[in-house]
C-alpha positions in Angstrom: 92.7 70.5 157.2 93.3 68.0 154.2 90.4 70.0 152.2 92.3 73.6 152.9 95.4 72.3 151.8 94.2 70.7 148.6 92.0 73.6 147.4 95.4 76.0 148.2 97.3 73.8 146.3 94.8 74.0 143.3 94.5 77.5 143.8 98.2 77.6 143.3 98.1 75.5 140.6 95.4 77.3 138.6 97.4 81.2 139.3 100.3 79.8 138.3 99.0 78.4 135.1 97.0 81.6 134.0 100.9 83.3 135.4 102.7 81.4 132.7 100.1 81.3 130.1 100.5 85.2 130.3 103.8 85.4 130.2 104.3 82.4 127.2 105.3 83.8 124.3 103.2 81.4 122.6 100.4 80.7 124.9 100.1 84.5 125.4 96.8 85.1 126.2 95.5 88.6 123.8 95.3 91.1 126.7 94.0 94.1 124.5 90.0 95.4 125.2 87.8 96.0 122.3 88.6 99.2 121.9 91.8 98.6 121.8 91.8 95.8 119.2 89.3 97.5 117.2 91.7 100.0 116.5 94.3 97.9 116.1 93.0 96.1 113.0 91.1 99.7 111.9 95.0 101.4 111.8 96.2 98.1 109.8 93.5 97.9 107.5 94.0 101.6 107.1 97.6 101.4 106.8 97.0 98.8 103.9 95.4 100.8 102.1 97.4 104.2 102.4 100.3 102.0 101.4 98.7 100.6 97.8 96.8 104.0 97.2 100.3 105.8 97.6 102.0 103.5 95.2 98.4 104.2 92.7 99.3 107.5 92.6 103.2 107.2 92.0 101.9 105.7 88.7 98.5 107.2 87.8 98.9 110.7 88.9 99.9 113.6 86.9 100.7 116.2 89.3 104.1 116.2 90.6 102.9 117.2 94.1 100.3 114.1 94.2 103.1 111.5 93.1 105.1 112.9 95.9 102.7 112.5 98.2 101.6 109.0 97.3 105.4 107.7 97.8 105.2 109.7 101.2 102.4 107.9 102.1 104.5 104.7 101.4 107.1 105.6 102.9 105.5 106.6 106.3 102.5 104.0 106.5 104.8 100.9 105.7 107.0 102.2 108.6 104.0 102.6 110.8 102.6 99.3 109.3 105.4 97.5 110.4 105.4 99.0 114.1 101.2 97.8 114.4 103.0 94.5 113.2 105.5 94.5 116.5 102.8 95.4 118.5 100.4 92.8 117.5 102.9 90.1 117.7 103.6 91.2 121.3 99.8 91.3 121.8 99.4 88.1 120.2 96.4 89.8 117.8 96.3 88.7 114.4 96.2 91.6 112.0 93.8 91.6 108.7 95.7 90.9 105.7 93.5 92.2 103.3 91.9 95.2 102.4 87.9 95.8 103.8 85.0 96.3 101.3 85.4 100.1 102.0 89.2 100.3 101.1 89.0 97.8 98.4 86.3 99.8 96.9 88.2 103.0 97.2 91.2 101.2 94.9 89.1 99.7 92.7 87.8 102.9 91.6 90.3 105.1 91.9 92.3 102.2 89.6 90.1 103.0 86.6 91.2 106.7 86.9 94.1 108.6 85.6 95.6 111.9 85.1 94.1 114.9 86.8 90.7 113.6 87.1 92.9 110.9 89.6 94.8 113.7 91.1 91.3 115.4 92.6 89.9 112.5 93.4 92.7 110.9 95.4 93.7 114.1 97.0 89.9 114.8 97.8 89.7 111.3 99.8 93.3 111.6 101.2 92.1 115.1 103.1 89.0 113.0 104.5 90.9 109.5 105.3 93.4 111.4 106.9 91.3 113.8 109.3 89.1 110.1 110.3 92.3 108.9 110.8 93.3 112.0 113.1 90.3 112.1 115.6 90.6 107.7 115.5 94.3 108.5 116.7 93.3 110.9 119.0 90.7 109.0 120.9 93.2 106.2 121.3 95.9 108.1 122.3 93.4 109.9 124.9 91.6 107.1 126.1 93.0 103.7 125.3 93.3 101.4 127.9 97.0 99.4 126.6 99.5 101.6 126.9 101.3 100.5 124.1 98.4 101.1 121.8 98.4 104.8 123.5 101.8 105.1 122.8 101.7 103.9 118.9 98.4 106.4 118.6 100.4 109.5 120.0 103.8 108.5 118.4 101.6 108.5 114.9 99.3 111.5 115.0 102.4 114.0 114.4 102.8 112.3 111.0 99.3 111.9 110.1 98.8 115.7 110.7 101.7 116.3 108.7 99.7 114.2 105.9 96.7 116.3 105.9 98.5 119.3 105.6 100.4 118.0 103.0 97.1 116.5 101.3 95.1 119.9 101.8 97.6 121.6 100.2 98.2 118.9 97.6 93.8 118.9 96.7 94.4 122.9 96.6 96.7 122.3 93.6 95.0 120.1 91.6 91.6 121.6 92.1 
C-alpha cells in the first residue's frame, strides 16, 4: 500500500511538472514537429531576404515597376516577418538571424548589379522565389500539424500569390 501511494504521488509529481513546464512562459517546452519548425525558420530566412532584396531594388533598379515592387516586398514581408516573430516567441523557437548561403549569395550578386540588367535579374528570381514560396505555403497550410503554423501559411499565401502576379507581370516589362 506504501509503494502505490508513493509511485502515485511521483506520478503526480512528474505530470504536474511536464504540466507547468508547458504552460511556463519561460520553461515552455518547443511543441512544433519538424515539419513544422523547418518551415518556420525556411519562411524567416525567406522573409529576410525578400525584405533586403526589396530595399536592393528601391535603389538599384531602374524600372518604375521593379522599385515598386521591391518596397512592396518590404512592406508585406516585414509585416509577415514580424507575425513568424509572435509565433516563434509563443513557440519558444529561435528564428535565424541571418541570411543562408543561398540568400546571401542571391544579394551578393545581385548587389554588383544595376540598372536594367538588375531589373531582369531580380524580377527573373522574384517569379521563382515566389512560386517555391507558394507550393512551401501550401503544403503547410494543407498538412501542418501546429495549427498556428497552418494558420500563418494560409493567412500568407493570398499575398504571396499577389507577389507573383505582380513579379510576372513586373519580369514581362523589363524583359
Amino acid at each position: 500500500m506504501k509503494v502505490q501511494i508513493l509511485s502515485g504521488i511521483a506520478v503526480f509529481a512528474l505530470v504536474g511538472v511536464g504540466a507547468f513546464a508547458q504552460n511556463s512562459p519561460t520553461g515552455a517546452a518547443n511543441r512544433l514537429t519538424g515539419s513544422d519548425q523547418t518551415f518556420m525558420n525556411k519562411a524567416a530566412e525567406g522573409g529576410m531576404a525578400e525584405v533586403q532584396l526589396g530595399k536592393l531594388a528601391e535603389t538599384h533598379a531602374s524600372s518604375d515597376a521593379v522599385k515598386n515592387f521591391g518596397k512592396r516586398m518590404v512592406t508585406d514581408h516585414s509585416k509577415a516577418n514580424d507575425q513568424l516573430k509572435s509565433l516563434a516567441a509563443q513557440e519558444n523557437v529561435t528564428l535565424p538571424a541571418n541570411l543562408n548561403s543561398k540568400d546571401q549569395a542571391a544579394l551578393d550578386r545581385l548587389s554588383r548589379l544595376n540598372g536594367a540588367e538588375f531589373d531582369r535579374a531580380y524580377m527573373k528570381d522574384m517569379v521563382r522565389d515566389h512560386r517555391t514560396d507558394i507550393a512551401e505555403f501550401q503544403r503547410e497550410a494543407d498538412h501542418g500539424t501546429d495549427p498556428n503554423m497552418k494558420q500563418f501559411a494560409s493567412s500568407t499565401l493570398p499575398t504571396l500569390q499577389e507577389h507573383l502576379r505582380l513579379a510576372q507581370d513586373a519580369d514581362k516589362q523589363v524583359k
